[in-house]
N, C-alpha and C positions, 0 to 999 in steps of 0.2 A: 523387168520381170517381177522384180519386187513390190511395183507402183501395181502392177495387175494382181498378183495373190493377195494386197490388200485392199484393193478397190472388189476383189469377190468375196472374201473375208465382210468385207461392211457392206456386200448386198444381203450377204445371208444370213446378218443381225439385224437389217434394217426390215427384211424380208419377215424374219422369226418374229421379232415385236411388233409387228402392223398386224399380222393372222391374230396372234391374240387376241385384240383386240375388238374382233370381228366373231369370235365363237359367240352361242346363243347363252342369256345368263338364264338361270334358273325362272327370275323374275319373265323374262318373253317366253321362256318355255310353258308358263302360268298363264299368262295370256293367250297364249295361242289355246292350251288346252279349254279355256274359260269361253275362247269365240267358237268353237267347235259346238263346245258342251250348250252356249244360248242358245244355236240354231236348232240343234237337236231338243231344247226344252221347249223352243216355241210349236217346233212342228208335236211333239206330243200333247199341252196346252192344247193348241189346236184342236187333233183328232182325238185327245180321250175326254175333254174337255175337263182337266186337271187346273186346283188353281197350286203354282210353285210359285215359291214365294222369294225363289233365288237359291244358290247354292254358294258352295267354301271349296277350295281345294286346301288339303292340308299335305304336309308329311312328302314335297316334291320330292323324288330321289330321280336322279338321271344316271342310267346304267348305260350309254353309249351315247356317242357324238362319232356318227360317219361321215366325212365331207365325202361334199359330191358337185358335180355340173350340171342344175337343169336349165335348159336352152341359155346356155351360153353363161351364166352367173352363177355364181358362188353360192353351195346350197349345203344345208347340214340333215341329215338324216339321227331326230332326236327320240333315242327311247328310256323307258322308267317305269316306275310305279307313282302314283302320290292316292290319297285318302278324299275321297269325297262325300260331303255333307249336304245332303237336298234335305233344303227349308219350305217342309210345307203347315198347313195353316194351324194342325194341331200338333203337330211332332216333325222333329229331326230322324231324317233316313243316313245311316252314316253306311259308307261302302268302303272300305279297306283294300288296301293296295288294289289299283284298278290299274292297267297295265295303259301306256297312250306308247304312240309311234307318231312321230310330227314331222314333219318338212320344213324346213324353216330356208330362206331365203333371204339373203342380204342385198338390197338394189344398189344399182348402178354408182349411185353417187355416194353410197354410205352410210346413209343417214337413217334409213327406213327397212324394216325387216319385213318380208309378207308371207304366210302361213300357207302352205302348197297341198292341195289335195289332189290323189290322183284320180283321172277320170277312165272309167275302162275302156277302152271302145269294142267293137266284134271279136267275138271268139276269146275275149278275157284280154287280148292287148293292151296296153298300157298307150293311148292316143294323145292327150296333152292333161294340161293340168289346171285348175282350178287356184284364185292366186285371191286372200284377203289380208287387207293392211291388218299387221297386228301394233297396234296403238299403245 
């Protein structure tokens, strides 16, 4: 009896310090918001034909981390504010607390995190997701 409430006793430390370790840090949450933020500079680039010259995030704050399940793995539901700076040719645009909601996703093996967007399908449903490595 005893050899059992100590062998669940050290799953549920061994269990508490592994999750740790697996929440998103500040720095991937920067990342994720930066691969978001390229795609959307290129597609503007693109259509207004804008030259940007690059941007900053500053001033991360993360106001929640909700775990969650998508298809099957370990996912984090992450929101905040932080400061963004677009660097274009003659002046800096600063934008002040801009609000992000991120996905973030922890794979299989551990090693590699990938930034989850969701895709709608009919009638506003929520049908699958959209998944880029965040590096």
């Amino acid at each position: 009896m005893v050899r059992l409430v100590l062998t669940g006793i050290l799953l549920v430390l061994v269990t508490a310090c592994g999750s740790i370790g697996l929440l998103p840090t500040n720095e991937l949450v920067q990342k994720a918001i930066a691969l978001g933020l390229e795609q959307t500079q290129q597609k503007l680039s693109q259509q207004l034909d804008l030259d940007f010259q690059g941007f900053e995030i500053k001033r991360l704050s993360i106001t929640q981390e909700q775990p969650l399940t998508i298809e099957n793995l370990p996912a984090f539901r992450v929101r905040g504010t932080y400061d963004l700076i677009v660097k274009l040719p003659k002046r800096r645009l600063t934008q002040p607390q801009q609000p992000f909601d991120v996905y973030l996703q922890i794979q299989q093996e551990g090693k590699t995190w990938r930034s989850l967007i969701p895709e709608k399908g009919s009638k506003g449903t929520q049908s699958n997701w959209r998944s880029y490595l965040v590096e």
